[in-house]
Structures are given as structure tokens and as C-alpha cells.
C-alpha positions in Angstrom: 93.4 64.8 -86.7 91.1 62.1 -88.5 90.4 58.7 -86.8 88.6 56.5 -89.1 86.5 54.1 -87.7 85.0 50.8 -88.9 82.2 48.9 -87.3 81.1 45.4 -87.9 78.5 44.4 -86.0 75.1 44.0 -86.9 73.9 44.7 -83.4 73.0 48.6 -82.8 72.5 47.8 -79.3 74.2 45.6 -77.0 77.0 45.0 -79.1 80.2 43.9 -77.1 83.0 45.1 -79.9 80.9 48.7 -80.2 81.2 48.8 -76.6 85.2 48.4 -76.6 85.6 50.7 -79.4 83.7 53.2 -77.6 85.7 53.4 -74.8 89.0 53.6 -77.5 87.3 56.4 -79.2 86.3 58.5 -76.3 90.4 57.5 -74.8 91.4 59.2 -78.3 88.9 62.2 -78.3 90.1 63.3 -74.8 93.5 63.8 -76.5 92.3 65.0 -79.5 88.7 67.1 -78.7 89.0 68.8 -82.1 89.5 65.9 -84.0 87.2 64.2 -86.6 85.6 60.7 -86.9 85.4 59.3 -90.0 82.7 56.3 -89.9 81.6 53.0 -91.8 79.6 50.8 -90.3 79.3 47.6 -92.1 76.7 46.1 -89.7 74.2 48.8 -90.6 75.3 49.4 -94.5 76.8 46.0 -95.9 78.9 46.8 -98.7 77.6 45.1 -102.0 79.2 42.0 -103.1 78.7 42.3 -106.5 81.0 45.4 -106.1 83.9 43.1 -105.7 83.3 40.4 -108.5 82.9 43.1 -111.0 86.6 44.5 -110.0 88.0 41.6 -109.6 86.4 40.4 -112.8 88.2 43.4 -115.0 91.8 42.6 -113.5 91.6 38.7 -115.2 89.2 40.0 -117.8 90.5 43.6 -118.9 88.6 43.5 -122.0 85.1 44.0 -119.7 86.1 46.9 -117.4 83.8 47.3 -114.0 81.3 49.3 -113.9 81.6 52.9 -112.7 79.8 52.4 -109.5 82.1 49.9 -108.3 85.2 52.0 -109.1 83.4 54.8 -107.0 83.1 53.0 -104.6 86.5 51.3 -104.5 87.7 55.6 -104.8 85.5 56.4 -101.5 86.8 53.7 -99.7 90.1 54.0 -100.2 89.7 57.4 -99.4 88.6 56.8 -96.1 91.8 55.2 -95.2 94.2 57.3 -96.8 92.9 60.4 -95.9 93.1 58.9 -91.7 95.8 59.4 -89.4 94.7 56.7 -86.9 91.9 53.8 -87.4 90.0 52.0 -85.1 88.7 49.0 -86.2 85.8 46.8 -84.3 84.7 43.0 -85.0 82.7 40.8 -83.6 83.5 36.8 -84.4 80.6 35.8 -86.5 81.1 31.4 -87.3 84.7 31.5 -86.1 85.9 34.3 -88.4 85.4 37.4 -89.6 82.4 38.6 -91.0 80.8 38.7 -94.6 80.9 41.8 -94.7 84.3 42.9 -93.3 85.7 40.2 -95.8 83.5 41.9 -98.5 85.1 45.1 -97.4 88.7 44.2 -96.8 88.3 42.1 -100.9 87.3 45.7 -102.1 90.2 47.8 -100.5 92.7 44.6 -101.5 91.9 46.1 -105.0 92.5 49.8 -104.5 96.0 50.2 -106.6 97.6 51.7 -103.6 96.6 50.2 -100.9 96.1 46.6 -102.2 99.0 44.1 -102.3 101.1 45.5 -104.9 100.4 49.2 -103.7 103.0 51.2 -102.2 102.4 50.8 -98.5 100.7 54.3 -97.7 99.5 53.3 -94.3 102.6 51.4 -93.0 103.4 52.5 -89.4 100.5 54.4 -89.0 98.4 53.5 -85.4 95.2 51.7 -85.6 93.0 49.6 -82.8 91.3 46.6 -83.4 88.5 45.6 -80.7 87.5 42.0 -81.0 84.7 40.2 -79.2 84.6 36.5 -79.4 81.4 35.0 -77.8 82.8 31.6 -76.3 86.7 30.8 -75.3 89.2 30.0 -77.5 92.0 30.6 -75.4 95.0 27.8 -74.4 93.4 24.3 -73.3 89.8 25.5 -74.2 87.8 23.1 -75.7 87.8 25.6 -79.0 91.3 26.5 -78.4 92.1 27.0 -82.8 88.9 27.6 -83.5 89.3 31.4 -83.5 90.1 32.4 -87.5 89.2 35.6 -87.1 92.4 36.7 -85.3 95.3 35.4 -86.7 93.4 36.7 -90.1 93.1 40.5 -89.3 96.3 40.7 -87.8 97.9 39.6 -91.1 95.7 41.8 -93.0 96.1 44.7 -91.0 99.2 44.6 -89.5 101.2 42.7 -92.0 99.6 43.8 -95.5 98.6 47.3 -94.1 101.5 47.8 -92.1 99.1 49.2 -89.5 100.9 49.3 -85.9 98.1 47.8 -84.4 97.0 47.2 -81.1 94.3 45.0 -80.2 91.9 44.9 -77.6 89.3 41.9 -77.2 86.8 40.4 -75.2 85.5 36.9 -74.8 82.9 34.6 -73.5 80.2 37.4 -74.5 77.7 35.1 -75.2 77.5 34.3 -71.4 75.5 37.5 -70.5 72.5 36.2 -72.5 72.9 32.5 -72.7 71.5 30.7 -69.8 73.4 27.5 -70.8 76.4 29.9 -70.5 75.4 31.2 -66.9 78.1 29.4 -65.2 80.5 31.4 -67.3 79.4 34.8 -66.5 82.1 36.1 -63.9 84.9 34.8 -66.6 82.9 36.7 -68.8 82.4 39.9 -66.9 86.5 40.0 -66.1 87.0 39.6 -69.7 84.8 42.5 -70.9 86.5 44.6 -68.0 89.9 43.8 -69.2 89.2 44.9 -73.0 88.1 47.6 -72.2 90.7 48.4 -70.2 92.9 48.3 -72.9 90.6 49.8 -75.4 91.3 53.2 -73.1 95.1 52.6 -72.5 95.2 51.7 -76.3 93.0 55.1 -77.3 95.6 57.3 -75.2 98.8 55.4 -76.6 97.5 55.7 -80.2 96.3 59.6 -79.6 99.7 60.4 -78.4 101.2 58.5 -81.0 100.2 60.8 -83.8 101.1 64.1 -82.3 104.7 62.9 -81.2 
């Protein structure tokens, strides 16, 4: 079994959506102890942006075809993905949406001719996780309540471009464990946290099991 997993984070240590995909990880590793990991980590290894404009570049200008690298690249990545049987995917909110470099990523594989729009679905119905950590509230009645882009955006993506089944776990108010403006916020905080991570483990076990039903 092969669970590929992304991270996006540019925190090593401390990081609230590493944590949660952690505990999803270890959830599917007890199920499967044999099974492999495949890992990206965007937070450490950015992707190159260039990559992108030079692919996209060749599709509306087919007489100046991209340069090798970037269709290596493009070949590994979409590797990664088709040769999984479960992903785990985890993203922090960076400016109310998703990172550069997850959207830098996700522009990439959008090009791969199988997995990108006009591909042939190869991952549809296949289980995946995404754990999301938000650091403020954006829930109902918030005072950011709409503010959360980030969301709405990789559920569309992943769930309805992919076809992933996905499953999401998430955490909010983040920021309130360092942020002394934020102190007052801390327990909503802390029951937040403990709550994703409950369902990063019930969603590690569901997605394990799913893949050797």
C-alpha cells in the first residue's frame, strides 16, 4: 500500500497542519505497518514557478515546446499521485488561501495529460485526507466568517477535479497559542486542535480500511 503525502507548511516545527497529519498517518500505518509513504514537502522544497509558465506557455504557444526539466518534473509529479492508493494532504491557511506553493503545485499537476482537467479521471474514488489549520475563526457569525478561500478551493480541486473521496480534518484559532493578543482565545483554540485531531485518527483508520475492502 502507498499513501502519498503532501505537506505545505513552511514551519518544520510547531506546525499545526503537520501535527494533524501526523496523527492521520500514524491512524493509517497501524492498519497498514508494511505500507510505504510517499513524501513532498512543499514547505521545505518549493516547487519552481517557472516550471509552470514554461508548460503552460507550450499549450497556447506549441511552436516553443517547454523545456525538458519542466516536463520531468510534471512526469515525477504526476507519478507521485498515480502510482498512490491513498493521499494525505496537509495545509496551513497562508493570507486567507492556499499557499504559493500548493497553488504552484496543484497549476503543475492541472497540466499532467491525465490527471489535469481533460484527463481521464485516474484518481476518482480513491481516499485521500486533507488537514487544514486556519489560524483565526472563520466559522458562522465570526467576524471573518467568508474570509476562508482556502477551503471551498481544495475541496473543488480535490474532491471535484480529482475525484478524490476526501475527508477533511481542520483546526482553527492556531494562532492563539503564540499570540498574546489572542490569549483570550486559547481554550477555543485548544478544543479545536483536539477535535482535528480527533478526526485526523478516525479519518486515518476509515481511509486504511478503505483500501483493503
Amino acid at each position: 500500500m502507498n499513501l502519498f503525502r503532501l505537506d505545505a507548511s513552511i514551519r518544520t516545527e510547531g506546525s499545526a497542519s503537520r501535527a494533524l497529519a501526523d496523527t492521520a498517518e500514524q491512524a493509517w500505518l497501524a492498519q497498514h505497518p508494511g505500507g510505504v509513504v510517499t513524501r513532498r514537502d512543499l514547505g521545505v522544497q518549493p516547487l519552481p514557478g517557472d516550471a509552470w509558465t514554461a508548460l503552460a506557455g507550450a499549450v497556447v504557444n506549441p511552436s516553443v515546446p517547454a523545456p525538458e526539466e519542466a516536463r520531468e518534473l510534471l512526469d515525477r509529479l504526476g507519478a507521485e499521485l498515480l502510482d498512490a492508493d491513498a493521499f494525505l494532504f496537509a495545509v496551513p491557511m497562508y493570507n486567507w488561501n492556499v499557499p504559493a506553493q500548493v497553488k504552484t503545485w496543484l497549476d503543475l499537476i492541472l497540466n499532467h495529460p491525465r490527471l489535469g482537467v481533460h484527463g481521464d479521471w485516474p484518481l476518482r474514488g480513491k481516499p485521500a485526507i486533507l488537514t487544514l489549520s486556519r489560524g483565526g475563526g472563520y466559522g458562522p457569525s465570526s467576524p471573518k466568517e467568508g474570509w476562508d478561500h482556502a477551503t471551498p478551493y481544495l475541496r473543488r480541486i480535490l474532491a471535484d477535479v480529482f475525484g478524490l473521496d476526501l475527508h477533511l480534518a481542520e483546526a482553527e484559532l492556531t494562532h492563539a497559542f503564540w499570540d498574546p493578543n489572542m490569549e483570550s482565545l486559547r481554550g477555543l483554540a485548544e478544543a479545536s486542535m483536539k477535535t482535528g485531531h480527533e478526526q485526523a485518527a478516525e479519518h486515518g483508520l476509515r481511509v486504511a480500511r478503505l483500501i483493503t475492502a
